[in-house]
C-alpha positions in Angstrom: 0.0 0.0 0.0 1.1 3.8 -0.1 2.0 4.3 3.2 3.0 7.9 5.0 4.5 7.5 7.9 6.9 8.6 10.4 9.2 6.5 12.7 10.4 8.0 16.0 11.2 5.5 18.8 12.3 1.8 17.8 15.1 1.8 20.4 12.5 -0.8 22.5 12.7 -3.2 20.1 9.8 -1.8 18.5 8.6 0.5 15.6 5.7 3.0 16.2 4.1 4.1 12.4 2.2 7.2 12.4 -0.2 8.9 10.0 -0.2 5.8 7.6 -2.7 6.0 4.2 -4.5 3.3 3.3 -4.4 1.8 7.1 -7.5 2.9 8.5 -8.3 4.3 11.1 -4.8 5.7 11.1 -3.6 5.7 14.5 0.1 4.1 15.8 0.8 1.1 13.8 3.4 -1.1 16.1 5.7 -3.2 14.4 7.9 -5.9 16.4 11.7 -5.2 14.9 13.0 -8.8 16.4 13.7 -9.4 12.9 14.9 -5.8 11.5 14.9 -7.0 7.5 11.3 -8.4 8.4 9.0 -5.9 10.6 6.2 -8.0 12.1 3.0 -6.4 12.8 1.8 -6.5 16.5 -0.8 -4.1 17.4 -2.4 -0.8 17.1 -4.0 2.5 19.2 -6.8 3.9 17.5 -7.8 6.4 19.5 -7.5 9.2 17.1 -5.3 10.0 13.8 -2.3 10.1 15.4 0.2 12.7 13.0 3.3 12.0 15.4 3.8 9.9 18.4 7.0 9.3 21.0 6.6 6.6 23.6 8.8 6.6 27.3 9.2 3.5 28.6 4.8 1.4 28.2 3.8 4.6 27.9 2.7 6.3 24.0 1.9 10.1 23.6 0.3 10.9 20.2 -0.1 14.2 18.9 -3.9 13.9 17.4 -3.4 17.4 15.3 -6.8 17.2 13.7 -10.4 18.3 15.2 -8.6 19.6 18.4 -7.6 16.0 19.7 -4.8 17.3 21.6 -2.9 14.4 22.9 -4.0 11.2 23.2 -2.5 8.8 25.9 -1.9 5.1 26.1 -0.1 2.1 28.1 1.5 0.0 25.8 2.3 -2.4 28.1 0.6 -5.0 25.6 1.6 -3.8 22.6 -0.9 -6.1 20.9 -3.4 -4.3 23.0 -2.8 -1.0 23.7 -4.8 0.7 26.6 -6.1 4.3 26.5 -5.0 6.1 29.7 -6.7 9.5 29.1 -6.7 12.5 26.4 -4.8 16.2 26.6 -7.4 18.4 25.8 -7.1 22.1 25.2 -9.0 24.6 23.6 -7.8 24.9 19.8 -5.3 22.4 19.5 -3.4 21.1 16.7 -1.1 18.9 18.4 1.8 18.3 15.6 4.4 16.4 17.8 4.9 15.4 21.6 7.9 14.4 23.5 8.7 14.3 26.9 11.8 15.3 29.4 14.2 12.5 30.0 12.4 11.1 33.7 8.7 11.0 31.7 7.0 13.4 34.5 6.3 15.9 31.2 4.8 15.7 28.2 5.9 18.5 25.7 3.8 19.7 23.1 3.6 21.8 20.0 0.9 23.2 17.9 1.1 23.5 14.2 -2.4 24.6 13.5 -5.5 25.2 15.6 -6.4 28.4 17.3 -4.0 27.9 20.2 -0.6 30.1 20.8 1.8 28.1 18.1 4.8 27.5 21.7 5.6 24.7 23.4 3.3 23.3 26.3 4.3 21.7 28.9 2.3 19.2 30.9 3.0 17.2 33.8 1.8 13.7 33.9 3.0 12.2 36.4 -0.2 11.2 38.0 -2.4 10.8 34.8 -5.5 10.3 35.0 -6.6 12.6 35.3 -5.4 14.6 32.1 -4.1 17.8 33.3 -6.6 20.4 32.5 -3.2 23.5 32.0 0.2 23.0 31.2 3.0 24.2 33.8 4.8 26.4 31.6 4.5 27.6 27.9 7.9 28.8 26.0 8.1 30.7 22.9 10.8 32.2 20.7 8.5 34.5 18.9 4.9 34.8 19.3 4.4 35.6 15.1 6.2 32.2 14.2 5.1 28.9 14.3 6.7 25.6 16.6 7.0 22.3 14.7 8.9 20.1 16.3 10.3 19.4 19.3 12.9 16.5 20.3 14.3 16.2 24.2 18.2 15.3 24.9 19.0 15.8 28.9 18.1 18.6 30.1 17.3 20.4 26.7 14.8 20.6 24.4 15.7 21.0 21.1 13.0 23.2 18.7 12.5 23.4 15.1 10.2 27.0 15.0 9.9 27.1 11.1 10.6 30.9 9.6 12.0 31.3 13.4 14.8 28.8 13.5 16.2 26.3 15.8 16.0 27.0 19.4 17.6 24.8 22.2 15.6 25.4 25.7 16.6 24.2 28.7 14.5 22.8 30.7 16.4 21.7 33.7 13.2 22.9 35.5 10.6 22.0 32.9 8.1 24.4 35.0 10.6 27.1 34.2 12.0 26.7 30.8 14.9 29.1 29.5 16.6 30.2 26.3 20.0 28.2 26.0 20.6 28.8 22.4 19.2 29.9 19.3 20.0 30.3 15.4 18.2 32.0 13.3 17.5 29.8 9.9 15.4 31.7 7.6 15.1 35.1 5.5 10.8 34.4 5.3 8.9 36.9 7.2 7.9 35.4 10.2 4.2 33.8 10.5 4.8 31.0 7.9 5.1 27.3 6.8 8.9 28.1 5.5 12.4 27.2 7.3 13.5 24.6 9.5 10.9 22.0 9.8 
């Protein structure tokens, strides 16, 4: 089949398929990489069309960008059976990618589209459910440009903001997040789909 898809986490053993045509409903295909030459398909969370996902440790975060989804929750425990935990909901969403901080007490999200500020949110789930109705701390570069992606290594988050650039936060203490670095990446006026993605 024609199959778009995006592969984030396989260091589990595993290979977590998002977005993927022709696969409905199109939420987190898992594929068993025992054999790497020969994926073998296991399971699948269906909770809602899942455009990204990152999973710490039996726990999956997918970004559910579409019809304000937010981010949708599962253990993954049973990867043949995945078990929704609980959904992220905020008001205007468009939840393009989640990660969280190295210890798994935060997810971080970012919004491509929706209503919502375009920054990264940050949400403590530590004792999920219940979803947390606010995140502990929002960070933006610019307030004009829009977040894409964001990707967690120790104590930094590492931020592709489109016509902004790349920023690198720390977040040391996710609840206050901080510039550490930042490059500037594109001559586009600000507010766009150009740049870094």
């Amino acid at each position: 089949g024609n199959y778009i898809a995006t592969v984030y986490n396989n260091l589990d053993g595993y290979m977590y398929l998002n977005g993927s045509a022709n696969w409905s409903p199109g939420g987190v295909l898992i594929f068993s990489l025992a054999k790497v030459d020969t994926p073998v398909f296991v399971g699948q969370y269906q909770q809602d069309y899942a455009h990204d996902s990152y999973v710490h440790g039996n726990r999956l975060y997918a970004a559910a960008i579409y019809g304000g989804g937010g981010i949708n929750i599962a253990d993954i425990t049973n990867k043949a059976n995945p078990t929704h935990i609980t959904d992220i909901n905020y008001t205007g969403s468009g939840t393009h990618n989640v990660w969280t901080t190295t210890n798994g007490n935060v997810a971080i999200s970012t919004d491509e589209i929706g209503s919502t500020a375009k920054n990264l949110k940050f949400w403590n789930v530590q004792n999920i459910p219940p979803a947390p109705s606010s995140p502990i701390a929002t960070y933006s570069v610019s307030p004009t440009d829009i977040v894409h992606n964001v990707f967690v290594r120790g104590n930094y988050a590492f931020v592709a903001w489109y016509t902004a650039g790349i920023a690198v936060v720390n977040i040391a203490n996710p609840s206050s997040p901080s510039t550490a670095g930042f490059y500037d990446t594109s001559i586009e006026p600000s507010g766009g789909y150009d740049g870094v993605c």
